[in-house]
Each structure stands twice: as C-alpha cells, then as structure tokens.
C-alpha angles and dihedrals in degrees: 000000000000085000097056087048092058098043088043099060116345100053080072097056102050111054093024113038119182122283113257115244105297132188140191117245093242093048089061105115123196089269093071128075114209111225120168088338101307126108121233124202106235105152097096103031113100102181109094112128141258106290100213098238100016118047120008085190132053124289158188122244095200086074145048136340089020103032093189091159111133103359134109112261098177096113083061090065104035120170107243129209091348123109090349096051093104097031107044103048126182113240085223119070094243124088140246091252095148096257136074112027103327107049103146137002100249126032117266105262138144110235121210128224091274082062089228105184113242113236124264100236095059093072082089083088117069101164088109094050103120084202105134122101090239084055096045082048105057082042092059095047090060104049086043105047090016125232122309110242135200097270091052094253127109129255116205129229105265117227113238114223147186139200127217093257084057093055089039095056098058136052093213104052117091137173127208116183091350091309120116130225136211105213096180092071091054082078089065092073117110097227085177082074104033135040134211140210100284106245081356106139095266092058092052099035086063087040097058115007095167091072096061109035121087102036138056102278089188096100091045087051099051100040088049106107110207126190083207124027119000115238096234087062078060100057094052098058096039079057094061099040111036100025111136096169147314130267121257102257144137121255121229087251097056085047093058097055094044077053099050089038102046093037084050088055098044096051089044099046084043091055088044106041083040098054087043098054092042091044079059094051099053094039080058113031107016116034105060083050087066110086098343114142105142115036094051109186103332117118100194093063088045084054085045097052091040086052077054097047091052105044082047093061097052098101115005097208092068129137099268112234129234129296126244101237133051143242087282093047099249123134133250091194105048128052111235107261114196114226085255101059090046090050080048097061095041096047118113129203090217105093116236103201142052145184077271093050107118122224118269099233114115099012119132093221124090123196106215089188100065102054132113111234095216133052117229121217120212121215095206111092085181087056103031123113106203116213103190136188117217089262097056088053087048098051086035084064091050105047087036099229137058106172094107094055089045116125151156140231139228129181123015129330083243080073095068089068090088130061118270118268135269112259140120091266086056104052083043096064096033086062088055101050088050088053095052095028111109093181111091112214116222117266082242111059106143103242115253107240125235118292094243093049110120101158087173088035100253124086117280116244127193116255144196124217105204108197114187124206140182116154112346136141142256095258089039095059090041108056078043091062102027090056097050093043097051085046114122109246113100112281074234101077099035128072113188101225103190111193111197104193103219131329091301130180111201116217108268097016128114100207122056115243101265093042089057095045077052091062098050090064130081131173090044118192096222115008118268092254094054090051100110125197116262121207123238138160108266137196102272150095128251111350096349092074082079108073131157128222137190125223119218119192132193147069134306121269119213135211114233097211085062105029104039116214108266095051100052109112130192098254112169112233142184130206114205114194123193103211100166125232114301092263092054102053088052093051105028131077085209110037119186090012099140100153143265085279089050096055088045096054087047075075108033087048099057096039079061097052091048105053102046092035103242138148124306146197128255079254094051096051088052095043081050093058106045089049089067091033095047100041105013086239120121106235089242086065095070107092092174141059123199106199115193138163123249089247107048126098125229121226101231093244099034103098089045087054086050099053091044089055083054099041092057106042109036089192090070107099102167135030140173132185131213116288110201126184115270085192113049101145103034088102143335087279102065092048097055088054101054098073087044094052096040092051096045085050098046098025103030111033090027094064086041086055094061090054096047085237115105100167100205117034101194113252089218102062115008139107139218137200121244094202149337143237114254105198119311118291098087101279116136127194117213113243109164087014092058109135092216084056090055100036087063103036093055088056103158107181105064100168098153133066097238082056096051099045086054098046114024102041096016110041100126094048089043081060096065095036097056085049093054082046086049099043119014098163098056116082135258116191146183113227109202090189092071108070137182138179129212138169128268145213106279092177121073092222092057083048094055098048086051100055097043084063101045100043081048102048085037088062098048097042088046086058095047084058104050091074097060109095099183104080118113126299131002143279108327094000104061147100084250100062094045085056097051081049096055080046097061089036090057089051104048090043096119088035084047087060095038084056089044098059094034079055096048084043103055088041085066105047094050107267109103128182096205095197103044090051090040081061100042083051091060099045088057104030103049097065090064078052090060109036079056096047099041110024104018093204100138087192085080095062083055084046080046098058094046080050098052095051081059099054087097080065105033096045092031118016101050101034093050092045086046094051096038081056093047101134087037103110114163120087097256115193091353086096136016130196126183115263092006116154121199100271140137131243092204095056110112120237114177143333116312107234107205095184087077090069119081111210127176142152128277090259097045099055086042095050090046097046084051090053084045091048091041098055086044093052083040096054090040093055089044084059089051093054111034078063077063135099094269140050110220134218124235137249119194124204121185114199153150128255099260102047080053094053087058098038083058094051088044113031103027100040097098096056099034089053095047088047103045125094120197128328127164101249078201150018085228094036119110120288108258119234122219130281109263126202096259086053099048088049093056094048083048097053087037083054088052084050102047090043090046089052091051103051078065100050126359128008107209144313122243137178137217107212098170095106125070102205101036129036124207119220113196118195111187115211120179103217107044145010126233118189108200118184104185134009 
C-alpha cells in the first residue's frame, strides 16, 4: 500500500519536482530585471543601494535615472575568473581580478529586450560593474530567499524560457545541454584586450555565428576533439557569461515519470476495458451455451427463466417447489431422447480420424460425443476380455474366481456411467451376484434407469451432494436439503452426503446439528442407536488427529409444510457425524469439531482410496458400505461432486446445468454457479453487499471464464469433478481424488501465518486454488445458468468477521497464484498477470479510496487531475455498462448506487480491519455455538497415536465382516437345532488365518451362498434388483434342503473369532466326538 502511495504520488515528486516560476521573454514587464536568464521582481524592492553620482540615498533600479525595468542586467554581474579563467585571457600580464583595467569580460551595460550587443569600446566605463563581494552577496541572497514585497512576503526569481520554435527562428540563439545563448553578445568582447583559444569554439563562434545559431550545438561541442582546450571548457564558460535563459524541455527525470504514469494507465484501462468487453462477451455469447439445455437459442425463454429466477430468490425459506422429474426418475418436462438420437444430432459429416490418427490411449482428451451409452457383456469366458477396477480384482481374490463376472467394453468410459443393459447375459450374472452378495440393499434403492435414458440429452453421471454443516438451524438445513432433493436430476444419479463437523449445538437451537440432519432420514439401514463410531485420520495436530464418526444410512425425509406431497421424492442420503474419540466427548465442549476442511478430506480421502484401491479406516469401510447399500452404485462409480453450504438454496434445475457443463466437456474440472442474496432488504447491511455480489459474479468470474481460470469457486455453491475420462478405452484420470491435491489440502500441520490464513480461514477457495496449480490447463468456469441464493450477513459486526477471513485468505492464495506459470497466456497478457494485478489491487484497496477522495477533493477545488479522474470515471462507471448491456435488469444500477456510497467501507473499513486482524484466525461472530470459548482446531494437544486407527485394505475388512457374519448365521442355526430332537457331540479344529479364509471358500460355501442376500461383487459390477417373491420361495425351500441334509450329516459349522491369532473351528456330529489338537 505504501508502495502504491509512492509511486502514486511521490514518485513524482521526486524525480521529477515541480518547475520554478518560468516565464516567457515577451511576457517580461518593466517590474522584472533579467540576470543569467532569471527574472527578479524589483519592482517593489527599494534597497538598493547609494549610486556615487547619481543617488546619495537608496534606490530603486526599475525607475529613473537607471531604468533598469525590463532589461537584462546579467553583464552587471559577470562571473569572473570561474569557469573563463583559462579561456578568456587578458593580452596584458596581468589578470581579469575585478579591479585595475581589466575588471570584468563585457562592458558593463544594461540589453534591452531586442539583445542588442553593447559595444565593445564602452567597456572603458566600470562604474556599473556589480564586482565587489558586498555586491555578489546581496546578489546571491535574492536569488536564494527571493525579493521582499509590499505585502512582507518573497517573491522568487522567474525562469525565462524558450521553445524550439523560439531557437529555429533565429540564427543567434543557440542551446548547449538545454541552456540558451545568446551568440550576438559574444561580439561585445574586446578581443584587443583579451585573447582566446585560436580556432577554440569561442574564435570561431564570433567568426561564423550563423552556424551555430538556430540548432543545439551540444552534440557538436562534446564530439569536437581539440589539441588545446577542449570546446566543452568553452561552453562552460560561454553558459555563465551570455545565458539568457533555458528551453523549454523535460528532464530525464520528468520522462521517467510520463513513462511510469502513462505506462501505469495503459496497463490499468487495458485490464479494465479488457475484463468489461469480455464480460460482455461472455454475458452475450458465452454464458446461455453453459448448462442450457432447454431453452436452446430463444431469448425470450432465456428473459422468461431469468424473471423466474428473480421472483425465486425473493425470500430463501420458501416452500420448494417440485421437482421435474418423477418418482421413476423420469422427466415431465423432457421428452425422453435415446442415446442414438442425441449421437445423431451431434454427428458430423466431416470424418475425425485418420490412418495418422494416434491412438487414444493415454490422451488427455475425451469426445463426448463418440461414446456408446451401454456396456455389452460377452458370454463367452473363452472369448471375454475382463477390464477390472481394483475392487473387482479384490472381490475376485476373495471369492477365488472371477470368470462369471468377466466382461468387455465397447464405446467410451463415459458409457459406464449408466446401468448395464438389458440382455440374457445380464439377468444371468445378476442371478448369480445376488446369489453370492451378503450385503442386503435397502427396500428402497432407487432403481437405475435404463442405459439410453438422457432425459437433458447428455449422459447421465452419478453425483455427490456434499452438504456441510457446523452449527445451523433447523430452517437453515432444511431449505439446503429441501432444495437438492426436489432438483431436477434423477434421484438415481445423486446421493445427499450431510457432514456434521463434531456434536454442535448452534446459538438459539434446541437440537444439536447432527440431531437435527437425523431427523431429516427415514428408512434407515441400521437404526440410529446401533450405529457405532468408527475410527479415521483426521485434520489436526497431536491426539485430535484421532477422531471418531458415525455413519447414518438411509433416505430424506421430507416436511410436509415445505415440500408438499406430491413433490417428495425417494433421494438416498447419509448422514456422517463426527463424535470424537471416548475421552474427548467426556473433556470438550466440541467433540468431534474438526473443522469445514476436515469434513471436506473425510470425502476426498476416500474418493482417493477407492479409486486406487488403497487402504482404508475403519469410516471409510463403513461409508463404503452404505453407499452400495443405500443407492446400488459402487462408490467408484460416482465421477461429481455438488458442495454446498448448509444454508444455500438450490434452483430447482441447477445441478442438473452443472453436471451437464461437466458431461459435455470432460476438461472441465470445476464449476460455480451464480449465488445471489435471499435477504436484500433485511438491513443496511445486506443492501450494501447485492451489487457487489452481482458484479464479482458477472465482471470478475465471467472474464476469468473465457480464460477457463476462475480463480475462487464459492464454497458455498460450487462442483468438482472426481475424475476424468483419458481417451476411450475406459482409463480415468483423478481430479478431485488426486492424491497431490489432497496431500496438500489435509495439511495438518499449519504453523505460519501464510498457512493459516490458507487453511484455516480460506480452505474453499485453496481448493480451487491446489486444483488450477494441478492442473492449470483444465478449465474452471462460472455458469451463470445455475443459480443459488443464501443468506447473508445482516449485521455490520458479522460483516465485518467475514470479511476479515475472506480479503486475507484472498491475499495468500493469490500469492500462491502468482507462481504458477502456467495459466493461460503470456507476460502481460496472462492469467498471471491478472492475477498479480488483483494481488496489488487487493493490497492498495484503503490507499485506492484515500486517492479517490484527495482526487474528488482537488477537482473541486479547482485543481483536477483529468487522468487520474477519467480513470476513476471508468472503474465505477463500467459496471452500470454492463449490468445495461448483459442483464438488462435496470433494478442493479439502483443496487449500484447504494453500492458506490459504501465504497468508504468496502475499499477502507474492511480491508483495514482485515489486515489490522491479520494473525486473527478463528470465525469470530460468523458462527456462534453455545458454550464456545475462542480456540483453534488446528492447535496441537498432545501426541497422535496411530496405533489407535485400524486400516486395511477393501478385501480385509470385507473377509473379516463374512467370518463375522458367518459365525453369527453358525451359532443362530446351533440354537435352531440343539431345540431339536438330538444333542450333538463336538469337533474341535485348531487353525491359522489363512487355512480358515480357504475353508470358508471350500467347506462353508454351500451354506454361506444359500443363506446371503445381496451384496455389490463389485463397486463396477451391475446394479441388483430386488428380491422378488418367486425368488424369496426358492431360497426358503433351498434353507428346508440344506437343514434336512444335515440332520443326516452334519448339523452346522461355527466359528470362535475371539481370538485374533487362531481361529477355532467347531464342527458338531451327533453320533461321536473327535477331539483334534493340531491340523
């Protein structure tokens, strides 16, 4: 800022200070004296004193007898023996000392205007020679403090100046190093008293004047080479004898500064005029393409949907309204387009490959439009080509054989985002999953549609909609998830996913926040009081890195006074809370608080685990499990993720706008949509903030659009993509699941204050900022089609502590920007350097406004700096452009002139307060929970114990939940049969782990099979159905077969899992015992 000050205004000043008092040689009236080319004030000054013979009392020049008034006095006050001692040298021995014959160069006369030299043979009169010291004194003094006036104040000594018009015009006027000469008074020197340098510059000079008046004879000074004196000794002395006066020139210094301050407004009108027209641009061209996919080109629908949009966003806790599509997932308003019809609109006669063409392995681009929108499985295993995700290998080695769920692909991995299709082949292998599934789905899994059904005419992908919560109410949770589970895109393809970050009690509520996401489930797959805390890594430092969660399954219930009947729809939903460890709930007022990045890693995390097929917690298992359970999709399934904040407000259409960004381009890897305000005329404060949400939206993120960079995707209403399609044939590449992204976003140690301001205060726009860094050369984009509406501050303090956290964070992850050089474009024009600009912007916002006012200030009193408020002129007055020539909504310049008597706040207040705060990071008065105290999550208590956390791999927490199953379904069918009719005897087997992993493959697979209900085999398997009567009768009479045989022969098969290094097998016979002690 100090910077911006200097170069504002004292860099100026410094290299280039103002100009003394100058004046033009025909503006010289008979009150000034000319002396060496500056003009002295006399007219006033009556000190001057007695003239022997001609005043005995003090006079004044100006008048009579002198009449020195406006003539140039300087041969009264020659320099002697200064610069000329060596060049103009008396004949005589003797020396020009200012006394005998020879006391000065040029006779002692007084020039009029016309410069008229004095002739040489006056110079036998010296009574006019000002050559004492007294005299040279009192000289000095004026031209130092300036002449007394009338009035008792000093005037000081005027420059006289010429123009080039001025030198040209003449054949005696001549400039050396911006001083002007006058040559004509050079023939005023007696040269039969003095002598000069033979052929020296002065001789030849009085020899030939015309060729050197007129011009600059500097260069022709300094280049001349001279055995004797050099000319430039000369011109020194010709400077301090026949000056009359300097050009009228710039120094260096001044150009310097014209070039800094015109440079400076070039590059800053260009920045601005560059991000308005291609605001434009996009407001016209751009923005209705992104996520349109029902209004085509009529404008008049696009008018009609915007009205909507603004009538929608008056009054956020409104009744939603229905959904678009019904209980099947089908749409009322689309007609349902087959996968053909859609390839069909987008062919092209125009052929995309050649016998050049390189194979599409490995590329990084993806055609959307060339993919097949259904998987076809081959019956043939001699023929079958198996393309396998990690978790089909895994369930493969533990089921040892994979063979029947063996299949091919054709088309595009986009293609696998719908269900298999519907052959022969398929209802075969289905059958057998649900024959060898133990994992039961819910009743009420939301069917997967068919694999051609594009009801928006894209492919439909499965999506995550991460909902956030701390400590929100009631009203605020539920507009959130009302409003995501009445959008538009089929229930089939979106799972809700609710964090609630620790056992929170918001200010005013009665229910804690994860009490209050509880009661928003129904259908839950175990009840709420057998869920059991499961242990995960989390975001902290010391024990709190331990933390414990539990995972809640089931589907969204709805409130009938906000969702009315007809419009509830059956959306899957999970519920993650974060309890804290044992010891914690009995010591912390927050346990399990972690924080919002926390929350956000918990899913990251496990996207990454599961994709590549690492090891996982104890929570991620279970998350793992309830997804399948809950939806029938394999979490790898799942390629978006939706974020949004527990107190935004979903359009109805505007996840379904997002994915369809995503969808079509799969370089796209990060998207927002347009949050308006819900609560513009609650306060003052409220009203201050619409314009400036409205213009960062439509200025700001739309110029970043065109580029593919938005640099800050909101946290509160914003999607990422978990990973992307890499050529056709079925290879993805992690986005949001990278494991550099999340490396660096679970940071856990933050011990600086750039860290902390980027991870404790800034981590949703960090986020977006670790995936530009990632990945600089995929896009991130505003759509302006999805739109949301949340509620904003309405009191100045929380203003005020919001604002503190997002300028602050906005400087460190700018900076952080700044670095990465591979943002679009180059130099000057460049993301880059946009972004450098938005940094020093940032910075000088309270000097911007200082400026501002000094400048409005000085214009009125009569001073203007006419560039500086041009460009003032067009800061503020673009954005009412825009709003006229994009949105049309006249309403936003009235929003813009509330917003422009608040720029004292918005450019000073906060950014002063935000920087005075700078090593403040906690949320202050943004959010309030009952008996909070002022702490950090990210302090560290304590050593983190690691051995506390169980992680395994997919495959060993699901071989260890069958044995548990196994020896639960053994000792409930012992209980069945010692009612019975016979006591049996006992067989005990002691053996490893491993022998027991294949005697339960071998020897139990009979009864384990006839027994399990549904399971996924694989997280890219086919989605079960559910079990139908016919199939419920056969597994009953298949039960009565397998208990009959083994009234005959064996009873049943149990297991002893209490210990952790042997395992006891117990096999019960009714007519003998047979005690074995090592196998």
């Amino acid at each position: 800022m100090a910077f911006v000050g200097f170069l504002t205004f004292g860099f100026t000043q410094v290299v280039c200070p103002r100009p003394p008092l100058s004046f033009r040689l025909d503006s010289i009236n008979n009150g000034y004296v000319i002396i060496h080319g500056w003009a002295y004030m006399l007219a006033s000054w009556n000190n001057h004193p007695p003239i022997p013979g001609i005043s005995k009392v003090p006079t004044n020049v100006i008048y009579e007898p002198i009449n020195a008034g406006g003539k140039d006095a300087s041969f009264l006050f020659q320099s002697i023996n200064g610069h000329c001692a060596s060049v103009i040298t008396p004949k005589s021995k003797g020396s020009v000392a200012g006394e005998g014959s020879l006391p000065s160069y040029f006779p002692c006369q007084l020039i009029d205007k016309s410069y008229t030299p004095p002739d040489p043979s006056l110079y036998v009169n010296h009574t006019a020679c000002h050559i004492s010291s007294s005299a040279m004194t009192t000289f000095k003094e004026l031209r130092t403090t300036g002449i007394i006036n009338s009035e008792g104040n000093y005037d000081k000594a005027g420059r006289i100046y010429y123009d080039w018009n001025d030198i040209n015009s003449t054949s005696h006027l001549a400039v050396y190093n911006g001083h002007v000469l006058n040559l004509n008074l050079l023939r005023s020197l007696p040269l039969s008293l003095f002598d000069v340098p033979k052929d020296g510059l002065i001789q030849t000079m009085i020899q030939d004047i015309a060729s050197f008046g007129g011009q600059d004879i500097t260069h022709k000074v300094i280049a001349h080479k001279s055995e004797s004196i050099p000319w430039r000794t000369e011109a020194r002395c010709l400077k301090s004898l026949i000056k009359i006066g300097e050009i009228d020139t710039k120094s260096v210094g001044c150009m310097a500064s014209d070039v800094v301050l015109y440079t400076s407004l070039i590059v800053i009108l260009g920045v601005i005029l560059i991000k308005f027209f291609l605001a434009v641009v996009f407001g016209w061209f751009l923005s209705w393409k992104l996520g349109n996919f029902k209004e085509g080109k009529s404008y008049k629908d696009r008018m009609r949907r915007d009205r909507e949009i603004e009538n929608w966003t008056a009054g956020i806790n409104v009744s939603a309204r229905s959904p678009y599509q019904n209980g099947s997932g089908e749409s009322k308003s689309n007609l349902h387009k087959p996968a053909s019809a859609y390839a069909a609109k987008k062919a092209s006669i125009i052929p995309k490959k050649s016998r050049f063409t390189q194979p599409d392995a490995g590329s990084m681009h993806f055609n959307p439009n060339d993919r097949s929108a259904s998987m076809v499985w081959t019956q043939s295993l001699g023929s079958r080509v198996f393309r396998s995700s990690a978790y089909e290998q895994s369930y493969a080695r533990l089921n040892g054989s994979i063979s029947e769920r063996s299949r091919s692909y054709t088309g595009s991995p986009l293609s696998h985002r719908s269900s298999i299709t519907s052959t022969s082949s398929k209802t075969q292998i289905t059958s057998q999953l649900l024959k060898e599934c133990s994992q039961k789905l819910s009743p009420y899994t939301v069917p997967q549609p068919r694999p051609d059904y594009m009801p928006f005419g894209f492919p439909l992908a499965h999506t995550i909609c991460l909902v956030t919560c701390y400590s929100e109410g009631e009203d605020g949770l539920r507009t959130t998830l009302d409003s995501i589970a009445t959008t538009d895109y089929p229930n089939s393809h979106k799972l809700i996913l609710v964090i609630a970050d620790g056992m929170i009690t918001g200010h005013g509520n009665s229910m804690s926040t994860p009490d209050i996401c509880l009661s928003m489930m129904e259908g839950f797959l175990i009840e709420p009081d057998e869920v059991e805390a499961s242990s995960y890594i989390a975001i902290a430092d010391g024990t709190k890195r331990h933390n414990m969660a539990k995972v809640y399954a089931g589907y969204y219930r709805y409130d009938n006074n906000t969702v009315d009947t007809v419009a509830q729809q059956r959306v899957p939903m999970i519920t993650i809370v974060k309890c804290g460890t044992p010891e914690e709930q009995n010591r912390e007022a927050k346990p399990g608080n972690r924080g919002k990045r926390d929350s956000q890693v918990i899913l990251m995390s496990f996207l990454q685990k599961v994709m590549f097929n690492e090891r996982m917690t104890e929570l991620e298992y279970e998350f793992f499990s309830n997804i399948w359970r809950i939806t029938g999709v394999s979490p790898d399934e799942y390629e978006i993720v939706l974020m949004v904040d527990a107190d935004t407000k979903v359009y109805p259409d505007a996840l379904s706008r997002l994915v369809s960004c995503m969808v079509n381009d799969p370089e796209v890897m990060g998207l927002c949509g347009e949050t308006k305000i819900g609560n513009k005329t609650d306060s003052w404060v409220s009203m201050i903030q619409v314009f400036e949400y409205y213009i960062s939206h439509h200025q700001s993120k739309a110029f970043e659009s065109i580029f593919g960079n938005v640099t800050c995707l909101p946290g509160c209403f914003c999607m990422y993509r978990i990973k992307a399609p890499k050529g056709n044939n079925g290879h993805w590449v992690p986005i949001l699941a990278n494991p550099d992204i999340i490396e660096h976003y679970s940071e856990n140690v933050v011990d600086t204050l750039h860290k902390k301001n980027l991870l404790l205060l800034g981590e949703d726009r960090y986020l977006s900022t670790l995936m530009l860094k990632t990945f600089p050369r995929r896009k991130m984009l505003f759509v302006p089609q999805a739109v949301c509406k949340t509620v904003v501050p309405d009191s100045f303090m929380v203003l005020l502590s919001q604002r503190r956290r997002w300028i602050n964070s906005t400087i460190h992850n700018l900076m952080e920007l700044v670095f990465v050089r591979d943002l679009c474009g180059t130099f000057c024009f460049s993301m880059q350097f946009v972004v450098f600009m938005e940094l020093v912007g940032t910075l000088a916002l309270p000097a911007a406004i200082s400026f501002t006012l000094y400048l409005i200030v000085m214009a009125i009193l009569g001073q203007p700096a006419v560039l500086s408020l041009i460009l003032l002129a067009l800061i503020l007055g673009l954005p009412a452009v825009l709003i006229v020539m994009t949105s049309r909504k006249l309403v936003y310049v009235g929003w813009m002139v509330i917003y422009l008597f608040s720029l004292p706040i918005w450019n000073f207040v906060l950014p002063s307060y935000a920087y005075w705060h700078f090593d403040d990071f906690t949320w202050g008065e943004t959010r309030k929970v009952q008996g909070e105290g002022k702490d950090n999550h990210g302090d560290k208590e304590g050593e983190f114990d690691s051995s506390q956390i169980t992680m395994k791999k997919w495959t060993e927490f699901e071989r260890d939940r069958r044995m548990r199953e196994a020896q639960a379904r053994s000792e409930a069918l012992l209980q069945q049969h010692l009612a019975k009719r016979w006591s049996p005897a006992d067989l005990s087997i002691d053996i490893d782990r491993s022998t027991l992993s294949n005697l339960i493959d071998s020897t139990l697979s009979a009864s384990a099979r006839s027994l399990s209900p549904s399971c996924p085999a694989s997280p890219r398997s086919s989605m079960p159905k559910q079990k139908d009567d016919s199939q419920e009768e056969e597994e009953e009479e298949e039960e009565e077969k397998f208990e009959k045989s083994n009234d005959k022969n064996m009873s049943v098969v149990s297991l002893d899992l209490s210990n952790h290094d042997e395992v006891t097998l117990t096999i019960n016979i009714p007519t003998e015992t047979i005690e074995i002690e090592e196998l």
